[in-house]
C-alpha positions as CSV (number, residue, x, y, z in Angstrom):
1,X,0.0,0.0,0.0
2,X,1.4,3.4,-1.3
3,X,1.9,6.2,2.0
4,X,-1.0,8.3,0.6
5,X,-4.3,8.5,-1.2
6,X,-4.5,11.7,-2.5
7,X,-8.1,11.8,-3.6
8,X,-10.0,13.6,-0.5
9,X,-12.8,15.0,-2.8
10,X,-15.4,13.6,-5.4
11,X,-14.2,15.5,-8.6
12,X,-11.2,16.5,-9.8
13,X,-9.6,19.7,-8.8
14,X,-6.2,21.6,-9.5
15,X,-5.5,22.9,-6.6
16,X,-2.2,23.3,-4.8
17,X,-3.0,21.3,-1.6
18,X,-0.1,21.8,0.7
19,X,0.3,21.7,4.1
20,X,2.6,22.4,6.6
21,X,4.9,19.5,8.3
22,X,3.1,18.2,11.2
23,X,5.0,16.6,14.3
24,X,6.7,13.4,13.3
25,X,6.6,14.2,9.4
26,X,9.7,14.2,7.7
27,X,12.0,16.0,5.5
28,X,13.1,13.3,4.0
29,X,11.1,9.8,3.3
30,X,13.2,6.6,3.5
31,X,10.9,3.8,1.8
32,X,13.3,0.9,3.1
33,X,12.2,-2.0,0.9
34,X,13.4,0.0,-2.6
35,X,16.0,2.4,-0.8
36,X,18.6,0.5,-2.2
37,X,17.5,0.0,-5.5
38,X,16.4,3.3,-6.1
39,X,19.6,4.6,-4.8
40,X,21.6,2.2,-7.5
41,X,19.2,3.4,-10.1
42,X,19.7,6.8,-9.7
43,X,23.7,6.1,-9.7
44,X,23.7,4.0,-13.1
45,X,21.5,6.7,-14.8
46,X,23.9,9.7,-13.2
47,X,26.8,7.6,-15.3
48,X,25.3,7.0,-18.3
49,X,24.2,10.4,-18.9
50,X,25.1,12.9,-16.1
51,X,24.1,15.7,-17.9
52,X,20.9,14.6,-18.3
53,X,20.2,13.8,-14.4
54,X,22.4,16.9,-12.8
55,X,22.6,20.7,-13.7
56,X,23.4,23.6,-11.8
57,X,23.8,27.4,-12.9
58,X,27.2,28.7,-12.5
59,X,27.6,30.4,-9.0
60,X,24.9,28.2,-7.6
61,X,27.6,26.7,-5.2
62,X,26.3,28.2,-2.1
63,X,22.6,27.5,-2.6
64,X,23.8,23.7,-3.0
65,X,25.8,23.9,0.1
66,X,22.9,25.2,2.1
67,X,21.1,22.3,1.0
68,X,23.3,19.9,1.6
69,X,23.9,21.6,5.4
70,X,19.9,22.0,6.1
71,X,19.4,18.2,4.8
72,X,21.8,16.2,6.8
73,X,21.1,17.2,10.3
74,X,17.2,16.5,9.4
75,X,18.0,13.0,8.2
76,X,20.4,12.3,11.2
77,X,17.7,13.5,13.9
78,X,14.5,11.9,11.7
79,X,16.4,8.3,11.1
80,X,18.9,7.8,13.2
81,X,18.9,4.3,12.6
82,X,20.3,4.8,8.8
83,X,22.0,7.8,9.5
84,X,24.8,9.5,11.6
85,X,26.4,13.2,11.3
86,X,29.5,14.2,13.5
87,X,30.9,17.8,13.3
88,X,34.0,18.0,14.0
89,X,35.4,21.8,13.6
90,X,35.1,22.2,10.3
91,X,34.9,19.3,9.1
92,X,31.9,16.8,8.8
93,X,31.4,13.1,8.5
94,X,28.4,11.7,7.5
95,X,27.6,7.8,7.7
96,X,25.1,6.3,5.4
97,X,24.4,3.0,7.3
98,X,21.8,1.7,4.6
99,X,24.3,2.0,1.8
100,X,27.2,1.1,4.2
101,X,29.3,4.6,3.4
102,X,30.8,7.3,5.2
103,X,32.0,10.5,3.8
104,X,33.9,13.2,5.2
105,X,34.1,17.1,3.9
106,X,34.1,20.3,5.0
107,X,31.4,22.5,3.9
108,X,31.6,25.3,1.8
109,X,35.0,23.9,0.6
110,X,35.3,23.6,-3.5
111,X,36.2,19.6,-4.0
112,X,35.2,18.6,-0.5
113,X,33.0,16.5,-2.0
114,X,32.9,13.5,-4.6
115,X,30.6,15.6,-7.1
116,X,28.9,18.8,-6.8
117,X,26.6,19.5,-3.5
118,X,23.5,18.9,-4.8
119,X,24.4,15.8,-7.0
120,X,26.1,14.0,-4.1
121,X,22.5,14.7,-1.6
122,X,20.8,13.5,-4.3
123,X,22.7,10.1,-4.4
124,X,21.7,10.2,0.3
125,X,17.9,10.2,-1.2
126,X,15.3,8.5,-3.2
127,X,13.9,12.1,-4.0
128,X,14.5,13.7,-6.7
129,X,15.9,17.3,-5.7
130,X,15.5,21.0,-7.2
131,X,16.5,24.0,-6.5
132,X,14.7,27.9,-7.4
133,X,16.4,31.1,-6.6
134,X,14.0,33.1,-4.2
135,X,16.1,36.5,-4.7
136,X,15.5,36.6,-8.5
137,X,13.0,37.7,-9.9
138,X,10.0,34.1,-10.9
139,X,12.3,32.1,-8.8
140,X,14.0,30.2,-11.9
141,X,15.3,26.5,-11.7
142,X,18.6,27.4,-11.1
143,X,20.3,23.5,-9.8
144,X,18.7,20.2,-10.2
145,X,19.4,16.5,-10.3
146,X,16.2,14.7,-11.7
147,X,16.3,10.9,-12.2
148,X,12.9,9.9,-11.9
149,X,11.0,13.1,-13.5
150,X,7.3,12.5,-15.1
151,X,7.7,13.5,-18.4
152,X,10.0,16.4,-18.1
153,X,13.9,17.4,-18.2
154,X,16.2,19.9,-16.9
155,X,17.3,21.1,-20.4
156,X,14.0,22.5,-21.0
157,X,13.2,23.9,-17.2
158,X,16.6,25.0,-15.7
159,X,17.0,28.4,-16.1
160,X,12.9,29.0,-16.3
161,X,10.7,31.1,-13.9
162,X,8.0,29.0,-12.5
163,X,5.5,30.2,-14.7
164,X,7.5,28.8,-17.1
165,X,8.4,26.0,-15.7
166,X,4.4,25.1,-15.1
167,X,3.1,26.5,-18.5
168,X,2.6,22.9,-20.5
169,X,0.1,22.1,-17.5
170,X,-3.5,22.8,-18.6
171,X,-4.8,26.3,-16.5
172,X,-1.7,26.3,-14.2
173,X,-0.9,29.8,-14.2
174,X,-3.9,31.1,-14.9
175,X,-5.4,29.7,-11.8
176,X,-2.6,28.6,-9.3
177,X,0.5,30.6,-10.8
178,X,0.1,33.6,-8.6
179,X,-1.2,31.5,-5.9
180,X,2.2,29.3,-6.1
181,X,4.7,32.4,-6.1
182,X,3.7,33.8,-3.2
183,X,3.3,30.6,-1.3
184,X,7.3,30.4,-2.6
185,X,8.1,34.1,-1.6
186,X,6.1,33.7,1.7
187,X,8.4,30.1,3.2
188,X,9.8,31.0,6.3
189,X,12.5,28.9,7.3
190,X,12.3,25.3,9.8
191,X,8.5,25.4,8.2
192,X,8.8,22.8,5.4
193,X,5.1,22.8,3.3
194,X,4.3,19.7,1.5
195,X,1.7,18.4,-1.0
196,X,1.0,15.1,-3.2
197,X,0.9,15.2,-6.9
198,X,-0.7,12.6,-9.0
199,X,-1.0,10.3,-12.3
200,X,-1.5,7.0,-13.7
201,X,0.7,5.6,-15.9
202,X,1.2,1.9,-17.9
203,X,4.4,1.6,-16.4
204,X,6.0,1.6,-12.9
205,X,9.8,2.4,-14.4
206,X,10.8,5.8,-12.3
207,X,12.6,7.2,-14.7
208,X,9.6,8.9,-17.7
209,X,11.9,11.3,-19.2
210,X,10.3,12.2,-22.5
211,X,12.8,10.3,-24.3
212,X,12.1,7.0,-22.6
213,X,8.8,6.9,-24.3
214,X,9.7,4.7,-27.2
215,X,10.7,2.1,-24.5
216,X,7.4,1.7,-23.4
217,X,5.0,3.4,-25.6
218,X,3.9,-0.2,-26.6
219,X,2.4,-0.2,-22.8
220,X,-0.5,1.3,-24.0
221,X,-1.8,-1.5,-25.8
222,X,-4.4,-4.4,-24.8
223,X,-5.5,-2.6,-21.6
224,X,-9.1,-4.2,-21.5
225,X,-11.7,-3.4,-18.5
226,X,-11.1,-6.8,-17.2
227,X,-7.0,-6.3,-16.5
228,X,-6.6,-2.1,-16.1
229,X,-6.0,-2.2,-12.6
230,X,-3.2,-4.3,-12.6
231,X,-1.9,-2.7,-16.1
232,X,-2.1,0.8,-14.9
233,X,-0.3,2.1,-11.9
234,X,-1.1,5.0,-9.4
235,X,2.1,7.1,-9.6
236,X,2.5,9.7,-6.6
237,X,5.0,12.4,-6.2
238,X,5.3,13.7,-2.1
239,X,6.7,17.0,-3.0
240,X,8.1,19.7,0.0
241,X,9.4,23.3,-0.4
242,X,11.7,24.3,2.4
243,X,13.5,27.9,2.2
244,X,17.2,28.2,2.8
245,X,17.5,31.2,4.5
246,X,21.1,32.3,3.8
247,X,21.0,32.2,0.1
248,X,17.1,32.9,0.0
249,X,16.8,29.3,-2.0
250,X,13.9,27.3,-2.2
251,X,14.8,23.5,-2.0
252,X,12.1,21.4,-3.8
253,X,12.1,17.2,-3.2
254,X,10.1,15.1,-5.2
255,X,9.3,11.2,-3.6
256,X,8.0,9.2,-5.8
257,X,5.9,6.2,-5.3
258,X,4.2,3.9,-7.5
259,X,2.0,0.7,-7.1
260,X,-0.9,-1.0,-9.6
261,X,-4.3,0.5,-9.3
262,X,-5.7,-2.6,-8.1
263,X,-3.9,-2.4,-4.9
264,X,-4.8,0.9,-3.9
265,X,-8.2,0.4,-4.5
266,X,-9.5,-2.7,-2.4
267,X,-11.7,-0.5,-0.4
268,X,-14.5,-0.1,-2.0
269,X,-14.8,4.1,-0.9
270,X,-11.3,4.5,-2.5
271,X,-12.4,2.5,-5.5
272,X,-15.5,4.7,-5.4
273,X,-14.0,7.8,-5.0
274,X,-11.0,7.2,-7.4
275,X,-13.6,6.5,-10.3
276,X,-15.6,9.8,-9.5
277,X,-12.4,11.2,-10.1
278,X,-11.6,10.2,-13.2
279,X,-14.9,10.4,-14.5
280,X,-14.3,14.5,-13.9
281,X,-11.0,15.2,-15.6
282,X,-11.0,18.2,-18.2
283,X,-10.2,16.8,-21.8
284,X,-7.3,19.1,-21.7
285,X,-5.9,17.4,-18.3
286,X,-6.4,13.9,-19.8
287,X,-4.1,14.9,-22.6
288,X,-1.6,16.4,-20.2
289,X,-1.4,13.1,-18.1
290,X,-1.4,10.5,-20.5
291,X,-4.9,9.5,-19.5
292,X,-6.7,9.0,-22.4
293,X,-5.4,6.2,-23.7
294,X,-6.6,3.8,-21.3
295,X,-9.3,6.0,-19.1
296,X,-12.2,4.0,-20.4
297,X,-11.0,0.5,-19.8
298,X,-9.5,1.5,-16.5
299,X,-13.1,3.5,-15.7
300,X,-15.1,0.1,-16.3
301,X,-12.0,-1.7,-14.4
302,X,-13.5,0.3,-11.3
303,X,-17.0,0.7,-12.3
304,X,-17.6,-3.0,-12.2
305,X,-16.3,-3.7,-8.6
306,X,-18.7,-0.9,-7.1
């Protein structure tokens, strides 16, 4: 069973939906059964095409230092079992106890580390991590490493004001892009914000950069009403914003989970209410998500066990 459900209403809605951390919630999520995996994942795709997976604007250094010094402490205190940071002076060691690591650097310090900042948290974490500039004007994508995106890149977003970055999505700006900038402008630091974003896809690979399509375009096919739910699979992004207050950053982390529609719907009010749903998606939206191909098999999927 997936963490969340994200579906709290009977129709669809874009809507920003965050919330603040509440006691207990964490920065960072370890899913322990595919930490591992995820983790070597992320490391083959960062050597085949490190480009691809990790950009950064020059002079981004310090924004990808604060990141890496706001994230560690929160992962040591929030999983101390997998985790361990000692300071010592100037210098740091961190000890990754899942992937049986340690690494030592001293923060701030040009080569300290194995590869830049951000790229080197990113290979701590099964998020995908993203950084904006809060003292420029939009907030552009200024540093990212993305290995599991849903059909974007960083060659077409870094650089980008968030309008920009959110323009392909049907009625983004135009109903939540002012609504989003301000929420961004407004952080104030040690108060995280979170939300879940949502889609179903015919595959449960992580990685749907827009050039991985041909691998599994043929995915689409022979999706009937009697097999959609275990064909097509609920995909969730946990996303948090958390403001770096040095460099007036904005750190952006993207979770992703993802599990067959048939096991996320066993009750029959989920089944219910993710049908209802559905049924309510703009034309446009279905477009945008990949959802037409297979929304009316998958609807009679649900439809019959109601």
């Amino acid at each position: 069973m997936l963490p969340y459900f994200p579906f709290d209403e009977d129709t669809y809605a874009l809507k920003l939906g965050v919330q603040a951390l509440r006691a207990g919630e964490c920065l960072i999520e370890i899913d322990e059964a595919h930490y591992r995996n995820e983790l070597a994942l992320k490391e083959s795709l960062l050597t085949a095409d490190p480009r691809a997976r990790f950009q950064a604007e020059p002079g981004t250094a310090p924004l990808q230092w604060e990141a890496v010094t706001t994230v560690l402490p929160k992962m040591a205190e929030q999983h101390p079992r997998h985790f361990e940071l000692r300071v010592e002076g100037a210098r740091w060691r961190w000890r990754n106890h899942l992937l049986g690591t340690e690494t030592r650097f001293t923060p701030g310090e040009p080569g300290s580390l194995p590869h830049a900042p951000l790229d080197w948290l990113g290979r701590q974490v099964q998020e995908d991590l993203l950084l904006t500039d809060g003292t420029r004007e939009g907030m552009p994508l200024v540093a990212g490493q993305l290995c599991f995106p849903s059909a974007w890149c960083l060659d077409d977003k870094l650089g980008r004001s968030m309008s920009e970055v959110h323009a392909p999505v049907p009625r983004f700006n135009e109903q939540l892009g002012a609504s989003t900038l301000r929420l961004m402008e407004r952080l104030k630091p040690e108060r995280t914000v979170s939300r879940i974003n949502w889609a179903i896809t015919v595959t449960d690979r992580l990685d749907l950069e827009p050039r991985t399509l041909p691998e599994w375009r043929h995915l689409f096919s022979g999706i009937t009403a009697r097999n959609a739910g275990e064909r097509c699979f609920l995909r969730l992004e946990r996303q948090t914003l958390t403001l770096l207050p040095s460099t007036g950053a904005v750190l952006f982390t993207l979770h992703t989970y993802r599990a067959p529609v048939a096991t996320q719907v066993e009750a029959p009010e989920r089944r219910r209410r993710l049908a209802s749903v559905l049924r309510t998606v703009p034309p446009d939206t279905r477009q945008y998500k990949r959802l037409a191909p297979f929304l009316e098999p998958l609807m009679a999927w649900l439809e019959a066990g109601l």
